[in-house]
C-alpha positions as CSV (number, residue, x, y, z in Angstrom):
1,X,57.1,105.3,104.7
2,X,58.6,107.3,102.1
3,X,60.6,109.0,104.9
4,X,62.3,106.5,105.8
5,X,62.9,104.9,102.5
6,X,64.8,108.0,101.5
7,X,66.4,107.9,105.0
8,X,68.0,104.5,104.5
9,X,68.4,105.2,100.7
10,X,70.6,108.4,101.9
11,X,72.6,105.9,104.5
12,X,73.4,103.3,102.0
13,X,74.8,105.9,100.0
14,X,76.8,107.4,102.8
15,X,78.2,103.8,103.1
16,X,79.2,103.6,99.6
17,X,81.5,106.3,99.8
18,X,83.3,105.4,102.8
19,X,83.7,102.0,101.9
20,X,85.1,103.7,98.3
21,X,87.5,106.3,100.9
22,X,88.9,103.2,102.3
23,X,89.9,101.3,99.2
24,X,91.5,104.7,97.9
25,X,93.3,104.4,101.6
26,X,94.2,101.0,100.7
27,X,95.7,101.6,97.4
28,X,97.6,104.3,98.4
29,X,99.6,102.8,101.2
30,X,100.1,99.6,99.4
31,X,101.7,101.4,96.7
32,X,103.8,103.1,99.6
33,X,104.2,99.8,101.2
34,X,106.0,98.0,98.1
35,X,107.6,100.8,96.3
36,X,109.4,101.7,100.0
37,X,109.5,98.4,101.3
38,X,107.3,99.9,104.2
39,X,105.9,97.4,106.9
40,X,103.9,100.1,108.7
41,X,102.0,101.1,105.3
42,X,101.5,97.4,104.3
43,X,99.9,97.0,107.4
44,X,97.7,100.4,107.3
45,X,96.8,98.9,103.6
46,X,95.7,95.9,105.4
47,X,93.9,97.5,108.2
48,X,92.1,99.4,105.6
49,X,90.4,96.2,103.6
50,X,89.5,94.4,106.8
51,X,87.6,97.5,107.6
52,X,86.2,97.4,104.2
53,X,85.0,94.1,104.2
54,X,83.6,94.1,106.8
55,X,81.3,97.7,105.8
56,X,81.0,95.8,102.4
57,X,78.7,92.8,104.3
58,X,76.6,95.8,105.7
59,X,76.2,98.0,103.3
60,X,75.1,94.3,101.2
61,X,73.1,93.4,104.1
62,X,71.4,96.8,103.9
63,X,70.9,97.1,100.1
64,X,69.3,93.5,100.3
65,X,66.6,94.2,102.9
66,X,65.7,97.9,101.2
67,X,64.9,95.4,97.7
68,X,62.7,93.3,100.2
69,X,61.2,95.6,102.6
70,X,60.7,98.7,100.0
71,X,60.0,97.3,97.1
72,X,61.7,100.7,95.3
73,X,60.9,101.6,91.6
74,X,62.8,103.2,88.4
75,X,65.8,105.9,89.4
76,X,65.4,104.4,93.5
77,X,65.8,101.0,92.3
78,X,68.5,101.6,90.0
79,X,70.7,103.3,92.5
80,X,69.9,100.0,95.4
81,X,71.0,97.8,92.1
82,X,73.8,100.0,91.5
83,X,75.3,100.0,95.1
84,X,74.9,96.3,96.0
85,X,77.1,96.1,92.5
86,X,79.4,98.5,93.3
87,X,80.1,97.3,96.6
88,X,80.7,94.3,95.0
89,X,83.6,95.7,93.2
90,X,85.3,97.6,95.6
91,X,85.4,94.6,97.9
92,X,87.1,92.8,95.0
93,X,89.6,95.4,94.5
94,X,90.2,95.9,98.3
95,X,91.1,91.9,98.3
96,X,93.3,92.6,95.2
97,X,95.4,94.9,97.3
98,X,95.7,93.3,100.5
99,X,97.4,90.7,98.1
100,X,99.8,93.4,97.1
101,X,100.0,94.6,100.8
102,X,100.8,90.5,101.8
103,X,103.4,90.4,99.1
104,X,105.4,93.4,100.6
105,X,105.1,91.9,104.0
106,X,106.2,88.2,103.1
107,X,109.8,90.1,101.4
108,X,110.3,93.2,104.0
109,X,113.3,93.9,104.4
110,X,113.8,93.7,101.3
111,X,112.1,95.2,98.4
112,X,110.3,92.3,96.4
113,X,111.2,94.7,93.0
114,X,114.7,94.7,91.6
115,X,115.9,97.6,90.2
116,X,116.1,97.6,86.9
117,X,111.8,97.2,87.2
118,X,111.5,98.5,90.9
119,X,110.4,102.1,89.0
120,X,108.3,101.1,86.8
121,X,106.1,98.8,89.7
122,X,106.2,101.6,91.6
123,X,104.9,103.5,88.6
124,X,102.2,101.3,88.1
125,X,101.1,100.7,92.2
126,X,100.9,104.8,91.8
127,X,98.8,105.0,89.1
128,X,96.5,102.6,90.2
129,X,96.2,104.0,93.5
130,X,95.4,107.8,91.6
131,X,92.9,105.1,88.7
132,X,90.9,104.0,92.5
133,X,91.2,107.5,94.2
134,X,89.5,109.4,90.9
135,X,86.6,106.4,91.4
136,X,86.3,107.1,94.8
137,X,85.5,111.2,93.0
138,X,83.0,110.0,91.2
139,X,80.8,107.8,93.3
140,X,80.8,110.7,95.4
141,X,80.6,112.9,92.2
142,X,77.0,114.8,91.1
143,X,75.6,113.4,88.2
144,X,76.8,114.0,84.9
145,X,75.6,113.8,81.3
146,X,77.2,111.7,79.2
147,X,80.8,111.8,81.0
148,X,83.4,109.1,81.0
149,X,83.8,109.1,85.2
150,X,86.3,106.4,85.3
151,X,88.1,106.7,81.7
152,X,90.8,104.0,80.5
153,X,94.6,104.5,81.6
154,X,96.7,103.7,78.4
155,X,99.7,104.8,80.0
156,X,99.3,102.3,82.8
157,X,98.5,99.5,81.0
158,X,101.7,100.2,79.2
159,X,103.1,100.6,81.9
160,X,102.0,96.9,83.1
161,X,103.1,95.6,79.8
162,X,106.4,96.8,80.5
163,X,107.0,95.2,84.0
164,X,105.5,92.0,82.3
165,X,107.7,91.7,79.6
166,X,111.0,92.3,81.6
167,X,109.9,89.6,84.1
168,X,109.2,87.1,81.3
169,X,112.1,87.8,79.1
170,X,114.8,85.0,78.9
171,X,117.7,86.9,80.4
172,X,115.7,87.5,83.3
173,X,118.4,87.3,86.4
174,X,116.3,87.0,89.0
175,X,115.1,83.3,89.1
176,X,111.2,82.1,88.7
177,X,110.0,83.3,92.1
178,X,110.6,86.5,91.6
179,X,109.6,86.6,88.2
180,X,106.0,84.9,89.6
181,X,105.5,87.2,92.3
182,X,105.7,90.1,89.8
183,X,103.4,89.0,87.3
184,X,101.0,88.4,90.1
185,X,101.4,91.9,91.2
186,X,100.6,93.1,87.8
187,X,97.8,90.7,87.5
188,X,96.2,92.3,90.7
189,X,96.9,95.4,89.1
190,X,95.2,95.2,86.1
191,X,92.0,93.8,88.0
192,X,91.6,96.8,89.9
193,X,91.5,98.7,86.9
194,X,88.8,96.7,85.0
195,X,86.8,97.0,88.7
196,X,87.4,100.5,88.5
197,X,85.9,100.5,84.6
198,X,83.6,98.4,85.5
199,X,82.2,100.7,88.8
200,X,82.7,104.0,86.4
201,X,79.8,101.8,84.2
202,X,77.6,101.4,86.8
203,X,77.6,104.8,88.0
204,X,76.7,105.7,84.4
205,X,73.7,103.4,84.6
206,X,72.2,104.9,88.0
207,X,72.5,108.5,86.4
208,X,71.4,107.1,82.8
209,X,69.5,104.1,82.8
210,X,72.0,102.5,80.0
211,X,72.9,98.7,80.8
212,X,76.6,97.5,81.0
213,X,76.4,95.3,78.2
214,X,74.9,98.3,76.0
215,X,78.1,100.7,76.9
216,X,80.5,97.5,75.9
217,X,79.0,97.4,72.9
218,X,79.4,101.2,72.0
C-alpha cells in the first residue's frame, strides 16, 4: 500500500513541475507578446494556461483523493498540503497572464504601451517572467535549509511604481483607456509576484514544517 502511496505521491509531484514549466512558458511569451506586439506569442501564452488549467484540476483532483484514500502523515502530508496549495497559485498566476496575453491581443497592431513607458512595461513583463521562471527552479529544487527560494524583487516593484506613476500623472497624453489598461497590467503584475512569494513560502513549509503565517511574522 505503501508502494503505491509513494507512486502517486512521486506523480503528483511530477505534475507540479510541469504545471510550474508551463506558467514559466506563459510568462515568458506574454512578455514577448506585449513588449513586441506579437500575436503568435500572445497566443502561445494563451495556449499555455489553458493547458495549465486544465493539469491544475488534475493534479487537485489527485491531491484530494491521496488526503482521502491514504490518509498520509507528517513530511507526506505536508508535501499533499503543499501541492494542492501550490497548484492553487500557479493557476492564479497563469489566469493573471492570460489577462496580459488578452490585452496584447485586443490592441495588436499596435503596441498597447506608448513609448515614453513601453521600456519600462517591458522591463517589468521581463522580470516577472525571470521572478516565475526562478519559482519554477525551486519547486523542482532539492531541499534547502533555511534559503529564501523565491526572494523579493525591489527592483521590480520599483520598476512597477514607475509605470504607475507615469500612467496616473496629470499630463498623461494618452487619454483614460490607456492609462486603465496599464495600471491593470501592473496590477496583474504585481499579483504574480506575491503568488510567486507566497509559493517560495510553501515550499519552505514542506521542507521545514514552519507555517505561513509564522514566516510573515519574522
Amino acid at each position: 500500500m505503501r508502494t503505491k502511496f509513494a507512486a502517486e505521491l512521486a506523480a503528483l509531484s511530477e505534475e507540479l513541475g510541469r504545471l510550474a514549466e508551463l506558467a514559466s512558458l506563459a510568462s515568458e511569451r506574454a512578455a514577448v507578446g506585449l513588449a513586441q506586439a506579437d500575436l503568435t506569442a500572445a497566443y502561445e501564452a494563451l495556449a499555455a494556461d489553458e493547458e495549465l488549467q486544465t493539469g491544475y484540476t488534475a493534479c487537485e483532483n489527485r491531491a484530494v483523493i491521496l488526503l482521502a484514500l491514504e490518509a498520509p502523515v507528517a513530511r507526506d502530508l505536508r508535501q499533499v498540503v503543499s501541492a494542492i496549495r501550490i497548484t492553487d497559485d500557479l493557476s492564479r498566476i497563469g489566469s493573471l497572464i492570460s489577462g496580459i496575453a488578452e490585452m496584447a491581443v485586443r490592441y495588436f497592431p499596435d503596441p498597447l504601451a506608448p513609448p515614453e513607458v513601453a521600456e519600462q512595461l517591458a522591463a517589468v513583463g521581463r522580470a516577472t517572467a525571470e521572478l516565475i521562471a526562478a519559482t519554477n527552479a525551486a519547486i523542482a529544487a532539492p531541499p534547502g535549509k533555511g534559503d529564501v527560494l523565491v526572494p523579493p524583487d525591489a527592483e521590480l516593484a520599483e520598476l512597477r511604481a514607475e509605470v504607475l506613476a507615469r500612467v496616473s500623472a496629470p499630463e498623461w497624453p494618452h487619454g483614460h483607456t490607456v492609462a486603465m489598461d496599464l495600471a491593470l497590467l501592473i496590477h496583474h503584475y504585481e499579483r504574480c509576484a506575491e503568488h510567486c512569494g507566497r509559493i517560495g513560502g510553501l515550499i519552505n513549509f514542506f521542507h521545514t514544517g514552519t507555517p505561513l503565517s509564522l514566516e510573515a511574522a519574522e
